[in-house]
C-alpha positions as CSV (number, residue, x, y, z in Angstrom):
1,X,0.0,0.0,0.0
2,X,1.5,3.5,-0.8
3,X,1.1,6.1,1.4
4,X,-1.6,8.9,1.0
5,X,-1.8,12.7,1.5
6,X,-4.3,12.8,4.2
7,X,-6.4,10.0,5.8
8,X,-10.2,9.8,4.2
9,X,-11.5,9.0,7.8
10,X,-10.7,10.5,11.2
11,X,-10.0,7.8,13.7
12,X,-11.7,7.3,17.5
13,X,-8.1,7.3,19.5
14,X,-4.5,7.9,18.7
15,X,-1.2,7.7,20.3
16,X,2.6,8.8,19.0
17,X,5.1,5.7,18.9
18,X,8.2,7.5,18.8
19,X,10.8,5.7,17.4
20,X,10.0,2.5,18.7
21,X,9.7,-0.9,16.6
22,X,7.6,-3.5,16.9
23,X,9.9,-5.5,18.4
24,X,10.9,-3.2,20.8
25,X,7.6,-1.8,22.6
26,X,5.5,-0.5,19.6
27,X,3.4,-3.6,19.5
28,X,2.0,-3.9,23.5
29,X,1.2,0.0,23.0
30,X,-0.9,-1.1,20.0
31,X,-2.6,-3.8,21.6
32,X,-3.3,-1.1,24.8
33,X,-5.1,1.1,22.5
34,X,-7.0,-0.9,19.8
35,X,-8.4,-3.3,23.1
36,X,-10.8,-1.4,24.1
37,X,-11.7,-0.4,20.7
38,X,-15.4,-2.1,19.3
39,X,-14.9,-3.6,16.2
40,X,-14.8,-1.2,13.3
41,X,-12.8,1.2,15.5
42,X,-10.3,3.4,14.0
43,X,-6.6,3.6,15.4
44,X,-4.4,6.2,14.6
45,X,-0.6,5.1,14.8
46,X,2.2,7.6,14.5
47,X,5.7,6.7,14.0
48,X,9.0,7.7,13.3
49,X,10.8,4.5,13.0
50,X,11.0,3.1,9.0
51,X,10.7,-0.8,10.3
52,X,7.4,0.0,10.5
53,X,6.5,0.4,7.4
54,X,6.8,-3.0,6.4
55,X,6.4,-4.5,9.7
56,X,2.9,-2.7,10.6
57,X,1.6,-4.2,7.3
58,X,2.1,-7.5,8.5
59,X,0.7,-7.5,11.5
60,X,-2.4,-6.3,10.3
61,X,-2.6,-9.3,7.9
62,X,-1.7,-12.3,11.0
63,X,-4.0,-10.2,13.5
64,X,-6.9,-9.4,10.6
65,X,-7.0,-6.0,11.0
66,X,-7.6,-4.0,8.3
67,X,-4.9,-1.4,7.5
68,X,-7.2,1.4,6.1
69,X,-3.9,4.2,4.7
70,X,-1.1,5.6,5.7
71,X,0.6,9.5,5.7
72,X,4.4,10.0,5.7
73,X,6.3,13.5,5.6
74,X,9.4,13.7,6.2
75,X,10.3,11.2,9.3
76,X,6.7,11.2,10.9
77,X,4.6,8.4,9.6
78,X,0.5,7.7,10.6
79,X,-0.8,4.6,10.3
80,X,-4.6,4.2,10.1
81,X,-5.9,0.7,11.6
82,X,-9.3,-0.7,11.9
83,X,-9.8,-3.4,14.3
84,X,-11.6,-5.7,12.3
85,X,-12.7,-4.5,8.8
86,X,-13.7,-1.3,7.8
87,X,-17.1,-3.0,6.6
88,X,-18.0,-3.0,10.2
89,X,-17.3,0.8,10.8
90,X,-21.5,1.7,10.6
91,X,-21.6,-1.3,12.8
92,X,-20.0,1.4,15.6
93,X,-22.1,3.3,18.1
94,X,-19.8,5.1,20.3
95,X,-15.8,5.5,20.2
96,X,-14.6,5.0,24.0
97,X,-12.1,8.2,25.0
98,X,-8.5,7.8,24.0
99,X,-6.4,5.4,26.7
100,X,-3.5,7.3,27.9
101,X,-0.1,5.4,27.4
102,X,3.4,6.9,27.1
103,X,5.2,5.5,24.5
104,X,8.7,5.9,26.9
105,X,9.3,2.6,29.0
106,X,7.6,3.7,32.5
107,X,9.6,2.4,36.0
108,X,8.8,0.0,37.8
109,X,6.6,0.6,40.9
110,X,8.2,0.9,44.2
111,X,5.3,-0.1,46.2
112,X,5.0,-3.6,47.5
113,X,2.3,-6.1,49.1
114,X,1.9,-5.5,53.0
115,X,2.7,-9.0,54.8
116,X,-0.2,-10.1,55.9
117,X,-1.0,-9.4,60.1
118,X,-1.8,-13.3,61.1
119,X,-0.8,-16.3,59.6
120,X,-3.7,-18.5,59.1
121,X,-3.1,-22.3,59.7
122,X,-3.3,-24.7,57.0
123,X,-5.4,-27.7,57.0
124,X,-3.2,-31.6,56.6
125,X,-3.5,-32.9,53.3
126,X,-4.4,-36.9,54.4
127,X,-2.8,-40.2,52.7
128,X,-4.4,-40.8,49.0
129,X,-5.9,-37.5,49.0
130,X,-7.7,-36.9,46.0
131,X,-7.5,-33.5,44.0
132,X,-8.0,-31.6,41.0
133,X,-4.8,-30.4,39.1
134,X,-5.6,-26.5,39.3
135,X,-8.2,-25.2,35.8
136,X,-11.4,-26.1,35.6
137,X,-13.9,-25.7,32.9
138,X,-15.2,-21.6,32.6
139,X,-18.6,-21.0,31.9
140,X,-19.0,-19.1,29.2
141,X,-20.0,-16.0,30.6
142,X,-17.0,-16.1,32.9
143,X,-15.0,-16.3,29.9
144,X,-16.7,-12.9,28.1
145,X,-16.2,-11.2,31.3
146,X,-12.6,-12.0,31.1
147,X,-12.0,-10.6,27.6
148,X,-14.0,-7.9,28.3
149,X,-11.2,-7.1,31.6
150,X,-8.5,-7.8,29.5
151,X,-9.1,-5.5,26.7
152,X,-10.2,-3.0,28.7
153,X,-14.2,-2.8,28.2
154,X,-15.0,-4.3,31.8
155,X,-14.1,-2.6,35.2
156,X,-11.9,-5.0,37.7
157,X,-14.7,-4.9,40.1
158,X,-17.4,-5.9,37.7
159,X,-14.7,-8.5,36.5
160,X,-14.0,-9.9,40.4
161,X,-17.8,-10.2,40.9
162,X,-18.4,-12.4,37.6
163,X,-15.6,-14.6,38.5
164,X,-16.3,-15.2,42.2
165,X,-19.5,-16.7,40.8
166,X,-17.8,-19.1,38.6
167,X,-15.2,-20.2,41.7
168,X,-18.1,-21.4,43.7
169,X,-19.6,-23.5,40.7
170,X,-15.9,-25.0,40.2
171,X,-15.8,-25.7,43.8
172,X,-19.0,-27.0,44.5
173,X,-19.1,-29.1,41.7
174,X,-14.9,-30.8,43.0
175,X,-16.8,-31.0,46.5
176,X,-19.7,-32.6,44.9
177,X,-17.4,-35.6,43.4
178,X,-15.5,-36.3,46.9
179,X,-11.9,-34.7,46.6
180,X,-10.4,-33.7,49.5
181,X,-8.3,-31.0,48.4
182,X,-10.1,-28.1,46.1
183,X,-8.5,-25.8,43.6
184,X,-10.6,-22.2,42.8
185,X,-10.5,-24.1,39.6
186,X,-8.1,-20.7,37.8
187,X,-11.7,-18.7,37.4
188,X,-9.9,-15.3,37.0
189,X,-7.0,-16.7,34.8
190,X,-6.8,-16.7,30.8
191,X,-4.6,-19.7,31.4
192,X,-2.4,-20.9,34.1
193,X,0.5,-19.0,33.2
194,X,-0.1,-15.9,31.3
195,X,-2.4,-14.3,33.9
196,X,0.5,-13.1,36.1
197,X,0.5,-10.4,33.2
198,X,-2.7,-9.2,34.4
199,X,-1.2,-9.1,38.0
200,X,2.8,-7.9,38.2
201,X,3.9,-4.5,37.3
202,X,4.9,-3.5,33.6
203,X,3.6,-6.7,32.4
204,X,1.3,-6.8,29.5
205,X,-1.1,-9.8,27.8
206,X,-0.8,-9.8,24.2
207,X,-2.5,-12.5,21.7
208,X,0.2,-14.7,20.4
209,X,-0.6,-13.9,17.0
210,X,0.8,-10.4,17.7
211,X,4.2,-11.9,18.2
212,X,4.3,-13.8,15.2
213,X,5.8,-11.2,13.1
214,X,8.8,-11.1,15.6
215,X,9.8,-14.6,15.1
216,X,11.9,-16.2,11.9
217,X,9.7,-17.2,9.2
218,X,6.3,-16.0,10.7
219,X,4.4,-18.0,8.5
220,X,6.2,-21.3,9.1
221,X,5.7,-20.6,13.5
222,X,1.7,-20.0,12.1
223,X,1.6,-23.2,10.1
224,X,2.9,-25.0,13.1
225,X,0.2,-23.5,15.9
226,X,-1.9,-25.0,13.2
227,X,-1.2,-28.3,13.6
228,X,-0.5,-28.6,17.0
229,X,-4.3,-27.5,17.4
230,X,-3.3,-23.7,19.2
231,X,-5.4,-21.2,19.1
232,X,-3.0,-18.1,18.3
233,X,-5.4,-15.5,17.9
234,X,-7.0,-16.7,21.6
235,X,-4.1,-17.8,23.3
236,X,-2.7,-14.8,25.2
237,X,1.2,-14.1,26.0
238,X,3.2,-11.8,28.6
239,X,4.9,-9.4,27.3
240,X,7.2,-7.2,29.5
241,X,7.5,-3.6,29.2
242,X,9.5,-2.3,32.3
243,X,11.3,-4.1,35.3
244,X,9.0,-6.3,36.9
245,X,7.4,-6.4,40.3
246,X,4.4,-7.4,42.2
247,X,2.5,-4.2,43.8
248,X,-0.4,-6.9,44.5
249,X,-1.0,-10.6,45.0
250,X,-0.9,-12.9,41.8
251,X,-2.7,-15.4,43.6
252,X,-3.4,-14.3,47.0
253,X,-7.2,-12.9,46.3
254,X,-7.9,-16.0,45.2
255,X,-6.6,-18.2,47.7
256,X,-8.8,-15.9,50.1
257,X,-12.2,-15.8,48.0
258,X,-11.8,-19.6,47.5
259,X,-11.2,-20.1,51.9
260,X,-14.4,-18.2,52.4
261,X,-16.6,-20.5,50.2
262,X,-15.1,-24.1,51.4
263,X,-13.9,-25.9,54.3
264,X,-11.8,-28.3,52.6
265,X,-8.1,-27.8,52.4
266,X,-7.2,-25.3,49.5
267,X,-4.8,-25.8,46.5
268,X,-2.9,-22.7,44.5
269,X,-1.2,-23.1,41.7
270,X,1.7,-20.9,40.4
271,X,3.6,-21.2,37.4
272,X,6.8,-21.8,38.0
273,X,9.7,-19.9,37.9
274,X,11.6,-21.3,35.0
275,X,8.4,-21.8,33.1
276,X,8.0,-17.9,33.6
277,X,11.7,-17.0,32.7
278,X,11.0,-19.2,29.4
279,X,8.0,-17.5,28.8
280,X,8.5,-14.2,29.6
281,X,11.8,-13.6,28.3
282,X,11.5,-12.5,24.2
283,X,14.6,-10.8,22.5
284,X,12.5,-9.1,20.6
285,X,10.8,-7.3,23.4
286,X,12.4,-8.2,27.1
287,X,15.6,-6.7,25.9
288,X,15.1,-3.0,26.1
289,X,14.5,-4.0,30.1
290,X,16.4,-6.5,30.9
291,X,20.3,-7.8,29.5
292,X,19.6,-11.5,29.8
293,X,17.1,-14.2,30.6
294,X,19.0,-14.4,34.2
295,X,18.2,-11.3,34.8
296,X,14.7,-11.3,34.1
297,X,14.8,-14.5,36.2
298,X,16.0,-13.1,39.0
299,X,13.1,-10.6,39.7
300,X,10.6,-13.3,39.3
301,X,12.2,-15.1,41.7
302,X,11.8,-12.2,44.2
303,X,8.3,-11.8,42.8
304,X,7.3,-15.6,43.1
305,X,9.7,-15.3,46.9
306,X,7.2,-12.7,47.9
307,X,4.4,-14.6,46.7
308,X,4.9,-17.8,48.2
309,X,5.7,-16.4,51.2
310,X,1.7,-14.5,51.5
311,X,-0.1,-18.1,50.6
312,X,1.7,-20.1,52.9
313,X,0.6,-17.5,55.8
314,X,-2.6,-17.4,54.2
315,X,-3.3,-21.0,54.9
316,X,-3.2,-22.6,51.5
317,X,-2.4,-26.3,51.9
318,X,-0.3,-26.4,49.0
319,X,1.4,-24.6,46.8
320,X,1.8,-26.0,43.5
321,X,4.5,-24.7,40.5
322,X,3.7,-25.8,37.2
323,X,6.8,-26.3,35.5
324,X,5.7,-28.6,32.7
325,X,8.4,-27.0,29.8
326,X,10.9,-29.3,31.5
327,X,9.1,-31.5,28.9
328,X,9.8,-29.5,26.2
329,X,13.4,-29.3,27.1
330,X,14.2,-33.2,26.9
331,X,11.5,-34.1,24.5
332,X,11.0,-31.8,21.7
333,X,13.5,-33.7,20.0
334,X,15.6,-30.6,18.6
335,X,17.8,-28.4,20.1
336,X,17.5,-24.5,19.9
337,X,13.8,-25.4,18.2
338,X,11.4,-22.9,18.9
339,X,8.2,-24.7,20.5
340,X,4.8,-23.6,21.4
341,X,5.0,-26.1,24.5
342,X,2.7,-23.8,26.8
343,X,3.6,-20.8,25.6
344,X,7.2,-21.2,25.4
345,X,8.4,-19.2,22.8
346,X,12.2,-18.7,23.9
347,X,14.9,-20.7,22.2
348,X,16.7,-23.2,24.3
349,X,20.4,-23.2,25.0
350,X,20.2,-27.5,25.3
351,X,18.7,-29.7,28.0
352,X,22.3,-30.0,30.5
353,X,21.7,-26.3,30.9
354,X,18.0,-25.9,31.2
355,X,17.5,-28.7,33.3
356,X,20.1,-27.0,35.6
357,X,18.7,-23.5,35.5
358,X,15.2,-25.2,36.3
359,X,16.8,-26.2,39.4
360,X,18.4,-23.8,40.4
361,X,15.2,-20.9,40.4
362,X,12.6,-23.9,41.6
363,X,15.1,-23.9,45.0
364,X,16.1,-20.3,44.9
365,X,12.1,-19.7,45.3
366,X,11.3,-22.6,48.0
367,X,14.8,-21.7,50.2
368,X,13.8,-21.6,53.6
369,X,9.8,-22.4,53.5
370,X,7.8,-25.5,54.2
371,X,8.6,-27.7,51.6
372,X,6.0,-29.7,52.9
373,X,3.5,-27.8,52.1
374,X,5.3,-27.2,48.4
375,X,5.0,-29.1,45.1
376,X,6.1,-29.4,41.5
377,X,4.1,-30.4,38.7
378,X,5.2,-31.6,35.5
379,X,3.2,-33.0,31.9
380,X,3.9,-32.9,28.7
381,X,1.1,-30.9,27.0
382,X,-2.3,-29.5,27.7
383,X,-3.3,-27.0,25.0
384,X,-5.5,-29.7,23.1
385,X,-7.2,-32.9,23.3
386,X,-5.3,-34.6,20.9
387,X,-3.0,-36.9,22.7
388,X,-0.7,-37.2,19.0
389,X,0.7,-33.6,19.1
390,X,1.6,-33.8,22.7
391,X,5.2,-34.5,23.7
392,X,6.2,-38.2,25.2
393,X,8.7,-39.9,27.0
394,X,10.0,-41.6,30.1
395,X,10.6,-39.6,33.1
396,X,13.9,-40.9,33.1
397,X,15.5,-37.8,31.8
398,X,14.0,-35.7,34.1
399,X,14.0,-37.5,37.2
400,X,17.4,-36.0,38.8
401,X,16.3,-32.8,38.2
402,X,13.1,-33.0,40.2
403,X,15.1,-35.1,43.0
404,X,17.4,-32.1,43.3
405,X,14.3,-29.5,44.1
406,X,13.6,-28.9,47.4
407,X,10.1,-29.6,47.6
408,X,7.4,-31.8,49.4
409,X,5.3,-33.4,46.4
410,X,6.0,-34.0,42.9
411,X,2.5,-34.0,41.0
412,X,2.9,-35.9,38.4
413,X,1.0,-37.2,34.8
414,X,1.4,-40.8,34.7
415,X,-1.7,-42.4,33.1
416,X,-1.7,-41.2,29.6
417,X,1.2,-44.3,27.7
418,X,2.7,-41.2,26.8
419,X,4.0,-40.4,30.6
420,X,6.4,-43.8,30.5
421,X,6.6,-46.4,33.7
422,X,5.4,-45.7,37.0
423,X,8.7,-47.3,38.5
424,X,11.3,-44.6,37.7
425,X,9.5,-42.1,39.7
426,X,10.7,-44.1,42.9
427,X,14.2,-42.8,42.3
428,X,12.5,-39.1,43.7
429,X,13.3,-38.8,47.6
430,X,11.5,-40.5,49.8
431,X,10.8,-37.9,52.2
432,X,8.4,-36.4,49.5
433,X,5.1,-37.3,48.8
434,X,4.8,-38.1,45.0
435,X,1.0,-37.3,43.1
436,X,0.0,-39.9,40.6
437,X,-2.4,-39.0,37.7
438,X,-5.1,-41.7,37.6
439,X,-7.3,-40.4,34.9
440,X,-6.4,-38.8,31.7
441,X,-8.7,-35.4,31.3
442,X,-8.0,-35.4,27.4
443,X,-10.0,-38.8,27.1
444,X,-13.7,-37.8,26.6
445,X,-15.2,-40.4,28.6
446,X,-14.9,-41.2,32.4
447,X,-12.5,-44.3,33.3
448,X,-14.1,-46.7,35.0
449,X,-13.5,-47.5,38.9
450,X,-12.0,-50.3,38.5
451,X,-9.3,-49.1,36.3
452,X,-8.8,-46.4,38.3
453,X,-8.3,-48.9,41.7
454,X,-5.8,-50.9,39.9
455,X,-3.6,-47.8,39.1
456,X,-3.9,-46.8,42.6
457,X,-2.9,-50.3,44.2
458,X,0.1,-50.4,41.8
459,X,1.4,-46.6,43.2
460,X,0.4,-48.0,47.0
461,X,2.9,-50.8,46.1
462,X,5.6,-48.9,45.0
463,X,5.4,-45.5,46.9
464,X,3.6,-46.6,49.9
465,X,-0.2,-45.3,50.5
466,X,1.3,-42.7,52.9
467,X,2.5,-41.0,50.6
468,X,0.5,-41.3,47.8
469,X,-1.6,-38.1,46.0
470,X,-4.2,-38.8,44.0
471,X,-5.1,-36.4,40.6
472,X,-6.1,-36.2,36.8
473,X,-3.3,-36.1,34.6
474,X,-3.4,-32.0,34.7
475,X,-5.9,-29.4,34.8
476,X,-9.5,-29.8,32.5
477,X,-8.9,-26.5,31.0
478,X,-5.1,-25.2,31.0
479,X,-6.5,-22.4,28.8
480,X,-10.1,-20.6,29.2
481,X,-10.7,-20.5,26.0
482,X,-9.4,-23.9,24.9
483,X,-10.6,-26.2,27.9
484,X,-10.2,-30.0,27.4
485,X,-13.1,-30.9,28.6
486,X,-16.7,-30.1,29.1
487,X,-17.7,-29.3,33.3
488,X,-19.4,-32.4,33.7
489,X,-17.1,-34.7,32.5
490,X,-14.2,-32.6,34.8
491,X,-16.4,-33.7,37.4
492,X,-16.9,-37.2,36.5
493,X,-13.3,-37.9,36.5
494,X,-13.0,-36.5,39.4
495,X,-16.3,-38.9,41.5
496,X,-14.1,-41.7,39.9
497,X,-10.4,-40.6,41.5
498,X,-12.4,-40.4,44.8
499,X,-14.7,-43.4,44.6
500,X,-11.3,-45.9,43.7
501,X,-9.6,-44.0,46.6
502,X,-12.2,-45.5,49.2
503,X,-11.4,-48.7,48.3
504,X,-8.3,-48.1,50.3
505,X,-8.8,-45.5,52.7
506,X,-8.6,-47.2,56.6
């Protein structure tokens, strides 16, 4: 497209890039302002930086908006974007007031999260207690509300309201079908990772399809979402704009909303911190904050430090880290590959490394806490239901690493073929309590109890019933708008963990 005189139309908000690229910034400013825009709404871009010109373009084609014309004199360019197509423009009732964004790189804020003024016991997690793995299926209006919040069209409040709705439906419904540990079933999240955008300081939740332009060969990275089944113009991923750090809880709110609506112990999951320092860390746009991916790892250690430290005196019975990309680094199968493997999108320096940087944030995070009251979970895919694009293998090659974290429970997938033998897993320490999934939540239909008892009697034999967790695979919706199953069959799996558990309950 060549560039006009004037633009035809006059768009509904504006803002002044600077001289950023899109790889440096320009992008999560676009995304701030064309949000809260209704479809058919007109964004004025101004730039100074020439990448744009061809970069801009591009974007508009992966995200399908339409790129109505563009003005350039001199340096100063002005883009014109509609979100959507310009067919829908009579479609628009009212332009919202321009959002007010700097383009510069704002500080991080100095303020952090009061400790909290009385530690509030935790409940014991008993022998073969039976558990959901942290997601649960969203309603769909739960899942409106939560676009709506993220791109800025639906107040917090409003938001918080909607979702504490859907957190007693997830609970009742784990209650209902026996388990004696409940999860708030990751209401508020957009998946159990990416959310801490919505949470820390200078962190931003872009659609992964706005980061496709920023990768080698964009269209080969599309072609391969495609055929692992993801969602890239749903799927949401951090993006870091200044240093980061936690002015609120990530997790705490909902650790307290889910304690005033149960009596059963409580579960919280986190992502973990190598997970985060895989995912959060992008050349392209973590750079212009931080010099390295151990840098940027070392404030979400603090972050996740500070975190920790407010759920564990907020009673939760367990704190669980999902650190399932340790699959991705000894089964992808190719070294430096890029790999969507839950959101992933960092290159890999080789599996000696990672497996030892893994290590080495899991403990710098858990040093000096309860580890009893700590776990790790690992799988090897969630994002869909088909079991072939999923990674597979033993966890042979993984089984040292997780024997050298200091923590309580390993949660573990182990009943999908795809998980290897039960057997290696008794090389992990014996002072830790080891999870076993019994049902696979990708499979549409329930197990049957006896199945289910067999599995059970086999991990009693070689872990001891002591010690013994009992769980589905992983979570029944990883992503809100990609769950893996329906709420009643999340439930059903769930009657069936706790009906084989009675069998052997004393």
């Amino acid at each position: 497209m060549q560039p006009v005189a004037r633009h035809e139309y006059r768009p509904d908000v504006s803002f002044d890039g600077g001289d950023l690229d899109c790889g440096n910034g320009l992008l999560l400013l676009i995304r701030k302002h064309i949000d809260p825009l209704p479809r058919g709404g007109l964004l004025e871009i101004r730039s100074t930086e020439i990448s744009v010109d061809e970069d801009l373009p591009a974007w508009c084609r992966l995200t399908r908006n339409e790129l109505v014309s563009w003005t350039k004199e001199g340096k100063q360019r002005s883009f014109l974007v509609c979100k959507g197509s310009l067919e829908e423009r009579g479609k628009v009732q009212e332009a919202p007031a321009p959002a007010a964004a700097p383009a510069a790189i704002p500080a991080a804020s100095p303020a952090r999260v009061k400790p909290r003024a009385e530690k509030i016991p935790a409940p014991a997690v008993p022998a073969l207690a039976v558990m959901g793995m942290g997601s649960w299926p969203r309603p769909r209006w739960v899942v409106e509300a939560m676009h709506g919040f993220v791109e800025g069209r639906l107040d917090e409040a409003a938001f918080q309201e909607t979702a504490d709705d859907a957190v007693r439906l997830a609970i009742a419904a784990q209650e209902k079908a026996g388990v004696d540990v409940v999860t708030d079933g990751e209401q508020r999240r957009d998946s159990y990772a990416s959310f801490v955008a919505t949470r820390l300081d200078n962190c931003q939740l872009v659609p992964l399809i706005d980061l496709l332009p920023l990768v080698d060969h964009p269209e080969d990275f599309e072609a391969e979402l495609r055929a692992l089944d993801v969602p890239a113009d749903e799927v949401r991923h951090p993006g870091v704009f200044g240093a980061i750090a936690r002015s609120r809880p990530i997790a705490g709110h909902e650790l307290d909303f889910a304690r005033s609506v149960t009596s059963k112990p409580v579960k919280v999951s986190l992502p973990g911190p190598y997970l985060l320092a895989r995912t959060m860390w992008m050349e392209c746009l973590s750079e212009q904050v931080y010099s390295s991916r151990e840098e940027i790892a070392a404030d979400l250690v603090r972050v996740l430090r500070e975190e920790l430290a407010d759920l564990l005196d907020g009673g939760a019975a367990i704190v669980q880290f999902d650190e399932p990309v340790l699959s991705e680094v000894v089964f992808s199968g190719a070294k430096n590959k890029r790999s969507f493997m839950c959101g992933a999108l960092s290159e890999s320096l080789g599996p000696a490394h990672e497996l030892g940087f893994a290590r080495d944030l899991m403990n710098a995070v858990v040093d000096g806490f309860d580890r009893d009251r700590i776990a790790v979970h690992v799988c090897r895919g969630n994002w869909t239901p088909d079991e072939s694009v999923a990674l597979a293998g033993s966890y042979e090659p993984l089984v040292d690493t997780l024997s050298a974290m200091n923590v309580g429970a390993y949660l573990l997938e182990m009943c999908t073929p795809r998980a290897g033998e039960m057997e290696v897993l008794r090389r992990l320490p014996q002072t830790a309590r080891i999870g076993i999934g019994v049902v696979n939540q990708k499979l549409p239909q329930a197990e049957r109890i006896d199945e289910v008892a067999e599995k059970i009697a086999h991990a009693i034999d070689l872990f001891g019933r002591d010690r013994l967790l009992l769980h589905p695979d992983c979570g029944f919706a990883t992503f809100a708008d990609n769950p893996i199953c329906s709420h009643s069959h999340a439930e059903q799996k769930l009657t069936v963990i706790a009906r084989a558990a009675e069998r052997f309950r004393i």
